[in-house]
DSSP file (Angstrom, degrees, kcal/mol; ACC not computed):
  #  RESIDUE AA STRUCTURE BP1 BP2  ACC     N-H-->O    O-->H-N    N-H-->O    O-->H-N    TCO  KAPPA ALPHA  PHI   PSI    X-CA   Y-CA   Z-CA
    1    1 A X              0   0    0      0, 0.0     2,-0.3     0, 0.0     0, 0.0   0.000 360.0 360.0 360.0 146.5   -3.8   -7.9   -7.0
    2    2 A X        -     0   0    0      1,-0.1     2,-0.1     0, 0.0     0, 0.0  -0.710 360.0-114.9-103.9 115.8   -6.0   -5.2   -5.5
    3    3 A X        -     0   0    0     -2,-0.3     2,-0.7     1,-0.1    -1,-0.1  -0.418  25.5-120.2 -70.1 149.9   -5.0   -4.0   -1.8
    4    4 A X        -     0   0    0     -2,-0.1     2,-0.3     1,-0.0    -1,-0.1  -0.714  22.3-147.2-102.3 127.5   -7.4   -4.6    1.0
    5    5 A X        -     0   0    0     -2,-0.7     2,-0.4     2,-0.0    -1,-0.0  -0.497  10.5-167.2 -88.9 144.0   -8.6   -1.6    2.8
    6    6 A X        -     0   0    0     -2,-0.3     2,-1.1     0, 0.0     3,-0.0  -0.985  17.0-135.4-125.7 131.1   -9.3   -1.9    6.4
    7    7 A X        -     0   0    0     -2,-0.4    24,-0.1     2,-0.1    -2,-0.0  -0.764   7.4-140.8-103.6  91.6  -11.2    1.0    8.0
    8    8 A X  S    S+     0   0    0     -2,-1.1     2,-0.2    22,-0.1    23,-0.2   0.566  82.3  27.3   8.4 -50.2   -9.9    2.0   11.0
    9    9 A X        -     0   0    0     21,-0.2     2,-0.3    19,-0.0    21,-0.2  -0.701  65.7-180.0-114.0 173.6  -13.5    2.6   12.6
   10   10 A X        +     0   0    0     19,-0.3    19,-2.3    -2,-0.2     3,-0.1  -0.892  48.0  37.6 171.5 174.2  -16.8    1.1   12.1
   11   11 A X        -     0   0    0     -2,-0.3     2,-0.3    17,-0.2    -1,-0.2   0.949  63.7-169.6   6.1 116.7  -20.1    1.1   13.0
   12   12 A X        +     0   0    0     16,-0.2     2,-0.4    47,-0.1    16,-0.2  -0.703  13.9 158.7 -98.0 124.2  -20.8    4.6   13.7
   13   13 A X  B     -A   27   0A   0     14,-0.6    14,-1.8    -2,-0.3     2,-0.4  -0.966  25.0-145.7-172.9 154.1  -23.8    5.7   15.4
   14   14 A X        -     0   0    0     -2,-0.4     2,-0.3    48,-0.2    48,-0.1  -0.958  11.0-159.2-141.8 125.2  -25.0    8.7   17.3
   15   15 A X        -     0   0    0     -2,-0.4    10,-3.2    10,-0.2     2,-0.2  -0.761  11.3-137.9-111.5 164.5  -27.5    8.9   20.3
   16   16 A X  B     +B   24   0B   0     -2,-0.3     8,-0.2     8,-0.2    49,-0.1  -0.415  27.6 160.0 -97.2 150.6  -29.5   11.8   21.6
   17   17 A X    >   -     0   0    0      6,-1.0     3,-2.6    -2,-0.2     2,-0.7  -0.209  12.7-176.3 177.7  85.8  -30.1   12.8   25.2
   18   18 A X  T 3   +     0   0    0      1,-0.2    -1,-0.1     5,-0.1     5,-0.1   0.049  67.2  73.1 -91.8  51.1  -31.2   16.5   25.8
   19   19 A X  T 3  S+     0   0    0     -2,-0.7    -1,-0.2     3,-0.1     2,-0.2   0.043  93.4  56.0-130.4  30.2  -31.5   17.1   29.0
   20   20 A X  S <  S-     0   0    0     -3,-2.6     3,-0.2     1,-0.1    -3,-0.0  -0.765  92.6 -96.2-121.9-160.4  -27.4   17.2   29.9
   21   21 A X  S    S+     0   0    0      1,-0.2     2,-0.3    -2,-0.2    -1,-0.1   0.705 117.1  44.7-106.3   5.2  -24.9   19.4   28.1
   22   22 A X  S    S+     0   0    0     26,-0.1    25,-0.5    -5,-0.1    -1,-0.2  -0.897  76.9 178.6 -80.7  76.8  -23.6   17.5   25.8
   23   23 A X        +     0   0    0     -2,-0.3    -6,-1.0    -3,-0.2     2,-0.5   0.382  56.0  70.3-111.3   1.0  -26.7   16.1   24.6
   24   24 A X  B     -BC  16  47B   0     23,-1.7    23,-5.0    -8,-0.2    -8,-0.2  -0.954  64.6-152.6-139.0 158.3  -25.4   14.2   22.0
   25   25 A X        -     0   0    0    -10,-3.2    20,-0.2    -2,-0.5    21,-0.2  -0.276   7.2-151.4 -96.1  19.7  -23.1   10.7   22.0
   26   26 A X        -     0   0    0     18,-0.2   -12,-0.2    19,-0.2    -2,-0.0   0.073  13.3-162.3 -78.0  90.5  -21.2    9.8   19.8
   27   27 A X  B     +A   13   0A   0    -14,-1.8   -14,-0.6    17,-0.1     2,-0.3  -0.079  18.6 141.1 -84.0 178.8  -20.6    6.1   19.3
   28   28 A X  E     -D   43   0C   0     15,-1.1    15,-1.9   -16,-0.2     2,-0.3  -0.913  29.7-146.9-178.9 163.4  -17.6    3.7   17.4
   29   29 A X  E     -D   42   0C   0    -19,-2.3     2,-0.4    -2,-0.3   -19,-0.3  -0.980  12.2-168.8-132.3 154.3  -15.7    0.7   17.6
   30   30 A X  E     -D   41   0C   0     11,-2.5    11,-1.6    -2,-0.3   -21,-0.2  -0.995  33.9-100.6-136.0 155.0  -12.1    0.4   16.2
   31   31 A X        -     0   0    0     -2,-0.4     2,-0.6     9,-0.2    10,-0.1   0.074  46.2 -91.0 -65.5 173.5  -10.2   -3.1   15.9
   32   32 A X        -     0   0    0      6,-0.3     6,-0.2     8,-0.1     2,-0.1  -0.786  36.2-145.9 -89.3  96.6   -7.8   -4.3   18.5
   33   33 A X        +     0   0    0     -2,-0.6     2,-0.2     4,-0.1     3,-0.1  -0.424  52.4  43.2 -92.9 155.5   -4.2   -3.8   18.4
   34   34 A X  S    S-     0   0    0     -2,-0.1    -2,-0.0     1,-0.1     0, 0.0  -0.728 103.1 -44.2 120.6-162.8   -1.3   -5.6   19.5
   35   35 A X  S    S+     0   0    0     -2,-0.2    -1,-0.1     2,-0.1    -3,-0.0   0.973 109.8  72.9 -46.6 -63.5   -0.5   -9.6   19.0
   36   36 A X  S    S-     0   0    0     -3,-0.1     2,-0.4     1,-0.1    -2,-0.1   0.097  74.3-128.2 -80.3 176.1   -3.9  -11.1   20.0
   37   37 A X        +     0   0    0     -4,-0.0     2,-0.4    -6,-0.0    -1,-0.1  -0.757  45.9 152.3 -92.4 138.5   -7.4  -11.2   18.1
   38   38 A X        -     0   0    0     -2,-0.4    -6,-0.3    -6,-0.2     3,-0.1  -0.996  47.7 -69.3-164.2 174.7   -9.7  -10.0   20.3
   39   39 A X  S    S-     0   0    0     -2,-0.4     2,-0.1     1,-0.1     3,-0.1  -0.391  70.4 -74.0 -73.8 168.6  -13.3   -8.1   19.9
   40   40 A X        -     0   0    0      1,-0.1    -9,-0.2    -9,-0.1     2,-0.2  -0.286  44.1-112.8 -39.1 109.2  -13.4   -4.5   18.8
   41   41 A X  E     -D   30   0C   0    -11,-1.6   -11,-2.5   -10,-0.1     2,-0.5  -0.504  30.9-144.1 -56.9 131.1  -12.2   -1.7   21.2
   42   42 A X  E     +D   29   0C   0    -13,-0.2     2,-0.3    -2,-0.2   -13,-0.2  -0.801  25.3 178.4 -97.6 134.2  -15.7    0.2   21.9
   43   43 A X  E     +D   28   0C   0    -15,-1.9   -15,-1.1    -2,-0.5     2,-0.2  -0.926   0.7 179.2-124.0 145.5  -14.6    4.2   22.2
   44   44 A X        -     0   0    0     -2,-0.3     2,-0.3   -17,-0.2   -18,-0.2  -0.636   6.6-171.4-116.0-170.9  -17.8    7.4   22.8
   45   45 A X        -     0   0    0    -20,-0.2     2,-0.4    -2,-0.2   -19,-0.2  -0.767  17.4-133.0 178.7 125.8  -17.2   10.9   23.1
   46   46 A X        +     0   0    0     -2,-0.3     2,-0.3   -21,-0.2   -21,-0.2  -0.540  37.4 151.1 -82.8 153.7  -20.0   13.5   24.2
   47   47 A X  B     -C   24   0B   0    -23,-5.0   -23,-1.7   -25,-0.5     2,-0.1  -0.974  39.5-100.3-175.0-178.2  -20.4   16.5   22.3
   48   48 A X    >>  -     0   0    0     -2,-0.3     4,-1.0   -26,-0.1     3,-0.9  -0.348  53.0 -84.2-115.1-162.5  -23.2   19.4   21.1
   49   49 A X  H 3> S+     0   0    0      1,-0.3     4,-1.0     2,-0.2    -1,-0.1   0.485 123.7  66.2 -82.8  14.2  -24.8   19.5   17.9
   50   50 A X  H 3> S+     0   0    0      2,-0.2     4,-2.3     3,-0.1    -1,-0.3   0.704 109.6  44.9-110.8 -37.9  -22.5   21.2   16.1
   51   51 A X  H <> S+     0   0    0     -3,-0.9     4,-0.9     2,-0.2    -2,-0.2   0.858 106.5  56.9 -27.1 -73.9  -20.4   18.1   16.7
   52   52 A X  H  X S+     0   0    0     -4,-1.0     4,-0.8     2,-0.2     5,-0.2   0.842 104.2  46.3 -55.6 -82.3  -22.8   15.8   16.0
   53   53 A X  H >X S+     0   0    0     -4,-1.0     3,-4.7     2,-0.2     4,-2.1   0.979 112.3  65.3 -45.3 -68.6  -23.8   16.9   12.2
   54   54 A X  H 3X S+     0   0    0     -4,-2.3     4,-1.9     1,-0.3    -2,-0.2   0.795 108.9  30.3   9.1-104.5  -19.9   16.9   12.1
   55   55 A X  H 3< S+     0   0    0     -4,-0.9     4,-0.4     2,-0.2    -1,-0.3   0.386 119.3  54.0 -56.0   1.8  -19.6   13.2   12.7
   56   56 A X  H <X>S+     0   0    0     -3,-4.7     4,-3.4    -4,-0.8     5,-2.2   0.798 107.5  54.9-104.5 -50.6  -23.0   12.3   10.8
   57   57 A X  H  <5S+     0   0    0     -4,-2.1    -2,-0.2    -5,-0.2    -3,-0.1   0.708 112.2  40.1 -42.2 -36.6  -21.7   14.2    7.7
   58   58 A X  T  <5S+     0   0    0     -4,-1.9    -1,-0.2    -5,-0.5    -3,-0.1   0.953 123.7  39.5 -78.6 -68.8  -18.3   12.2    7.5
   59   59 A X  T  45S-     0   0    0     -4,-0.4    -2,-0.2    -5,-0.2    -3,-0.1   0.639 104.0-127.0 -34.0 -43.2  -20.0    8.8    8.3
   60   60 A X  T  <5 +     0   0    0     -4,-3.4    -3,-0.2     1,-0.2     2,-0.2   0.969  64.2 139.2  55.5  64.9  -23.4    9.5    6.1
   61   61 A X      < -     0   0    0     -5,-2.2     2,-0.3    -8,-0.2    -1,-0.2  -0.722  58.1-107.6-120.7-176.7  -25.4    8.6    9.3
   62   62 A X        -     0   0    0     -2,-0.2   -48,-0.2   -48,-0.1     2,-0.1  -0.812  29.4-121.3-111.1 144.4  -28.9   11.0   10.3
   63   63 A X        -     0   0    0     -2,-0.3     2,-0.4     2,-0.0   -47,-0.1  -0.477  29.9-129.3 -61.5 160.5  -28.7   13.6   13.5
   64   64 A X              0   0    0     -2,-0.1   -12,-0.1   -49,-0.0    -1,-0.0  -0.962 360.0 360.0-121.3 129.7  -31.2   12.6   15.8
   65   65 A X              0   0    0     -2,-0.4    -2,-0.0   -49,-0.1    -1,-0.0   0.256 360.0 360.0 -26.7 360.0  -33.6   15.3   17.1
């Protein structure tokens, strides 16, 4: 029997916003731990574009302009 992989993260996505200094967003959600079931912790982090391609690169998401 074949083990079932659980990814740690998911849905991945990155928004844009250039006029602060961290212009870009960086979203995720990771499941919930402890006893209960419960929705998906949602986690961001700001960061610059160097970041950004970073996290798009890993993921296989597009920067946005």
């Amino acid at each position: 029997m074949a083990p079932i992989v659980i990814a740690k993260s998911r849905n991945h996505q990155i928004v844009s916003n250039p006029d602060v200094k961290h212009p870009y967003r960086l979203l995720w959600e990771v499941p919930r731990r402890g006893g209960s079931m419960g929705f998906p912790v949602k986690q961001h982090r700001d960061t610059d574009r160097e970041g950004a391609v970073e996290f798009a690169n890993r993921w296989g998401l597009k920067v946005p302009k």
